[in-house]
C-alpha positions as CSV (number, residue, x, y, z in Angstrom):
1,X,0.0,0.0,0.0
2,X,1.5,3.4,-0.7
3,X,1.5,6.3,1.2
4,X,-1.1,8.1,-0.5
5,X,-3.5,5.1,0.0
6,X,-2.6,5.3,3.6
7,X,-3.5,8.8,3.5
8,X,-6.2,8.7,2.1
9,X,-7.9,6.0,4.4
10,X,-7.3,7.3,7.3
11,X,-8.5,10.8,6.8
12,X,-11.1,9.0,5.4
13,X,-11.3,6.9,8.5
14,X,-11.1,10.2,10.5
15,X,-14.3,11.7,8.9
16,X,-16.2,8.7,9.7
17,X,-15.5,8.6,12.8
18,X,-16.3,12.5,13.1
19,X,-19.0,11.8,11.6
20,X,-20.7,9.4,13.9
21,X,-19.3,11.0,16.8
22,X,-21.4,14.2,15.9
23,X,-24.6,12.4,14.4
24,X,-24.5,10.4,18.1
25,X,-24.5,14.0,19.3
26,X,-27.5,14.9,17.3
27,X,-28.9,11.4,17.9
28,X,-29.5,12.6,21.7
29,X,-30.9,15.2,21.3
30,X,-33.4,14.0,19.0
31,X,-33.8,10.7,20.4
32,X,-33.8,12.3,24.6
33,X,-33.1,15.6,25.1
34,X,-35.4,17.5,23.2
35,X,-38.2,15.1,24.6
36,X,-37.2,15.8,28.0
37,X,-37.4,19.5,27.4
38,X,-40.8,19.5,25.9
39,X,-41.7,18.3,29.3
40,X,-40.5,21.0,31.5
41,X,-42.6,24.2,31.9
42,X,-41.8,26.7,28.8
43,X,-40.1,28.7,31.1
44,X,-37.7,25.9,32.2
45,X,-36.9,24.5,29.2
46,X,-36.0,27.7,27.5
47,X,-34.0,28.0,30.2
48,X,-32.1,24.6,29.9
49,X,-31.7,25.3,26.2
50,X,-30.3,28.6,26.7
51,X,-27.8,27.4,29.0
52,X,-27.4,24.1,26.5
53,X,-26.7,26.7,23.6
54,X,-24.1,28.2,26.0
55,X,-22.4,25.6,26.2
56,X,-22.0,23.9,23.2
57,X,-19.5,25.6,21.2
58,X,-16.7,24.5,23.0
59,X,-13.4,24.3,21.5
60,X,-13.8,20.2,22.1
61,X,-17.2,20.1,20.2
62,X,-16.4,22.7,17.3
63,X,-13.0,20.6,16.2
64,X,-15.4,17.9,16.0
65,X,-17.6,19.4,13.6
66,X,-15.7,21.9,11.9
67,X,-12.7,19.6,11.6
68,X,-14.7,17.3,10.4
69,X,-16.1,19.3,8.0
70,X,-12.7,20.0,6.7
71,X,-12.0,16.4,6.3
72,X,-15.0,16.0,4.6
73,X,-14.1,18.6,1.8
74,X,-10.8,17.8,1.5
75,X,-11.8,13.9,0.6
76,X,-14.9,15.5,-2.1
77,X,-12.2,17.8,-3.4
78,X,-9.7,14.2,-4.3
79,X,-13.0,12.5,-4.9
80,X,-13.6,15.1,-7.6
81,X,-9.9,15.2,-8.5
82,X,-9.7,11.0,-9.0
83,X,-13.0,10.4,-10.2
84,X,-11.8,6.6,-11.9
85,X,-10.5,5.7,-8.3
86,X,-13.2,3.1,-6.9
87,X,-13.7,4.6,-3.6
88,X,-14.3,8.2,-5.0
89,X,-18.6,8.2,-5.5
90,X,-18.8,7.1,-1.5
91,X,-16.2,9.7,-0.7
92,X,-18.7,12.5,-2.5
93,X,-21.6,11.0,-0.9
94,X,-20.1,11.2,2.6
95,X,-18.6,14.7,2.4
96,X,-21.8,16.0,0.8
97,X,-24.0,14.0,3.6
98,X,-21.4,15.4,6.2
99,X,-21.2,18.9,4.6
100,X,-25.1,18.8,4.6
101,X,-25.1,18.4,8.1
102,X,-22.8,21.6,8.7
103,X,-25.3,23.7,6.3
104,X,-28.3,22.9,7.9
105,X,-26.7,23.7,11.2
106,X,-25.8,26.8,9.9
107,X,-28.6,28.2,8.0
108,X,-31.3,26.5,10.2
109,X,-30.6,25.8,13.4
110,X,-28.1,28.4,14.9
111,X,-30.9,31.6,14.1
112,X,-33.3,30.0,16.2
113,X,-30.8,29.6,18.4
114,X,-29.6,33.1,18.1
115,X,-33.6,34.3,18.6
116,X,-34.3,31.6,21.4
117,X,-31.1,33.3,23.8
118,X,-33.0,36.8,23.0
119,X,-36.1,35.6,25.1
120,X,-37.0,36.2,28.5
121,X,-37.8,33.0,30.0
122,X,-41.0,33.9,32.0
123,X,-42.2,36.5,29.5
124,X,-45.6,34.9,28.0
125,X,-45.0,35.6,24.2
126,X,-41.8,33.0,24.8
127,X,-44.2,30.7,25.3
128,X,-45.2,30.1,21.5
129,X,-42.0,30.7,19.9
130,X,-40.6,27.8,22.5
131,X,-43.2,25.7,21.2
132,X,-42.5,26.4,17.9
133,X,-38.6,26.0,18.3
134,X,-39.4,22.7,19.4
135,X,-40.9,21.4,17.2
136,X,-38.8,22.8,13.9
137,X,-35.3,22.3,16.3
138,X,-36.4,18.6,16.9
139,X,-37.6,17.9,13.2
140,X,-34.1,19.9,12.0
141,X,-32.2,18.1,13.9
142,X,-33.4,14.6,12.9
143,X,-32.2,15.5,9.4
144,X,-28.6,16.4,10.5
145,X,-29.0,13.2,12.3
146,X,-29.5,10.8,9.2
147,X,-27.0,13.1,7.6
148,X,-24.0,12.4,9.5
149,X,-25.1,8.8,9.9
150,X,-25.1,9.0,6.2
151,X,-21.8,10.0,6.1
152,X,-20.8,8.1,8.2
153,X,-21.2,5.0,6.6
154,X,-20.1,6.5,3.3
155,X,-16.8,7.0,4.5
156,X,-16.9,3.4,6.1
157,X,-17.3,2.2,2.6
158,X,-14.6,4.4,1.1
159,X,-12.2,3.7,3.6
160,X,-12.9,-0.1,3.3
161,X,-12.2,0.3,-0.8
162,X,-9.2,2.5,-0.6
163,X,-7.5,-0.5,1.6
């Protein structure tokens, strides 16, 4: 095996990896977090949220998806680049999947998060906009949730064909 090969499969290894890492991420709160909120008082659970959306970008959990995200277009730019190499149409799906996943954080899910630390927990017209985050988060979130899975398993593939 040369060294490109051995390169290439273990960044591609890495972005599978990233990948599942932060789909299990997104897998939680879809599959138990979110749920959870939805139980608390409005008040409450913006709250919690606020203090979840706090947290989150850590430097930890931001290498994980923007590193992986790196990853991910580095392998579709060689996919692009070496399109006669058999692992290169499961190393565009799983950047695209992965990349997908980064977009829709982007462009859906960090405004509402942006508008949701603006509200005043207690005030009463936080009350539908909670109940409306909740339900377009959650349904959000399930997609970047089958996208990184997705990706994941792409880059599983690839990795297993570039050996």
């Amino acid at each position: 095996m040369t060294q490109t090969f051995r390169n290439l499969t273990g960044f591609t290894t890495i972005a599978a990896v990233g990948s599942g890492l932060a789909g299990g991420v997104f897998f939680a709160f879809s599959s138990f977090v979110m749920p959870a909120l939805r139980r608390l008082p409005s008040a409450t659970g913006i709250s919690a949220m606020q203090s979840i959306n706090k947290q989150a970008p850590t430097p930890v959990f931001m290498t994980l998806l923007f590193g992986t995200a790196a990853v991910s277009a580095g392998l579709g730019v060689h996919a692009v680049m070496h399109r006669d190499e058999p692992q290169a149409a499961w190393l565009m799906a799983g950047s695209l999947s992965y990349l997908a996943s980064i977009v829709i954080t982007g462009a859906f899910h960090v405004p509402r998060n942006d508008a949701l630390m603006r509200l005043e927990p207690n005030a009463s017209e936080s009350v539908h906009y909670w109940t409306t985050y909740l339900s377009q988060w959650t349904a959000g979130n399930h997609v970047r949730t089958v996208t990184c899975a997705a990706a994941a398993t792409f880059f599983t593939v690839a990795a297993r064909r570039s050996v």
